[in-house]
C-alpha positions in Angstrom: -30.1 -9.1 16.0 -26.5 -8.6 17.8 -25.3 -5.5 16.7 -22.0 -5.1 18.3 -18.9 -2.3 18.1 -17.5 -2.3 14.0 -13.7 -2.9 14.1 -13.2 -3.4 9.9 -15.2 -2.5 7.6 -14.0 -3.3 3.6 -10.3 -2.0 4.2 -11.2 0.5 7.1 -10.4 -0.4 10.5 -12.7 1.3 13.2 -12.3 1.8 16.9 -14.9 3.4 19.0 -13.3 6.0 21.4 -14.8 8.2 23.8 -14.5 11.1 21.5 -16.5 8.9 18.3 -14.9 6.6 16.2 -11.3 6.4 14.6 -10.4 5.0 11.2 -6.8 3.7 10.2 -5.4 2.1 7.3 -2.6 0.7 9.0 -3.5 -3.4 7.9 -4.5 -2.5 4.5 -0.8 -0.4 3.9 0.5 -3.8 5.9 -0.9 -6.3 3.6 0.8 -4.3 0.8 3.7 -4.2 2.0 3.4 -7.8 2.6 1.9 -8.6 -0.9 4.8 -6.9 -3.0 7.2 -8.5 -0.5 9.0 -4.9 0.8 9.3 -6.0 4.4 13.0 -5.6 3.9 13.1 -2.2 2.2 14.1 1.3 3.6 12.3 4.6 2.9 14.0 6.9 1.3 13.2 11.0 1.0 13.7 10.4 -2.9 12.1 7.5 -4.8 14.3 8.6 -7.7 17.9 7.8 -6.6 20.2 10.3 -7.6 22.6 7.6 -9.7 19.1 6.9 -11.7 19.6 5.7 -15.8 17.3 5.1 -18.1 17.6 1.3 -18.9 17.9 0.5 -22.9 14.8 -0.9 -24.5 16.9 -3.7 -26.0 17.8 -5.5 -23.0 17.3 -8.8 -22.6 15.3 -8.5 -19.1 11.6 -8.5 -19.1 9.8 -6.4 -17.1 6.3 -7.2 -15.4 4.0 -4.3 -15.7 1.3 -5.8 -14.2 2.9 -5.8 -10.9 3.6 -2.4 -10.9 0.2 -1.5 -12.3 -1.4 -3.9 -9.2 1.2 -1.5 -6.8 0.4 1.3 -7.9 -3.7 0.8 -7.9 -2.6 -0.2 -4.4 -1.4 2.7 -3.2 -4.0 4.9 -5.3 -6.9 3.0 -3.6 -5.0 3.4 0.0 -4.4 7.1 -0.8 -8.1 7.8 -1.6 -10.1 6.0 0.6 
């Protein structure tokens, strides 16, 4: 049986070092960024922009809450793990 160094495992990436092992997240926060296409986008200190209004109900515009559900479950999962 070859049994060689673990670099992923599920979501987890794993290095061996000389002082043990090191996990990142660093793909698995990539590949979200990738997924909900935010390559382009620039952190801000606030998510809650300061010009922020509550859209009416009756517009016209449908919004997709399963995306947002799927981000944030995302970002939950990358949070906890």
């Amino acid at each position: 049986m070859d049994m060689r160094l673990m670099h992923y495992f599920l979501i987890l990436e794993v290095w061996q070092g000389d002082r043990g092992p090191f996990v990142f997240q660093s793909k698995y926060a990539n590949d979200i960024i990738k997924k909900f296409y935010m390559e382009s986008r620039k952190p801000i200190e606030n998510p809650q922009g300061g010009n922020w209004r509550k859209e009416d109900a009756t517009s016209s515009e449908k919004v997709e809450a399963t995306i947002d559900r799927k981000l944030v479950g995302s970002l939950m999962y990358l949070v906890n793990t």
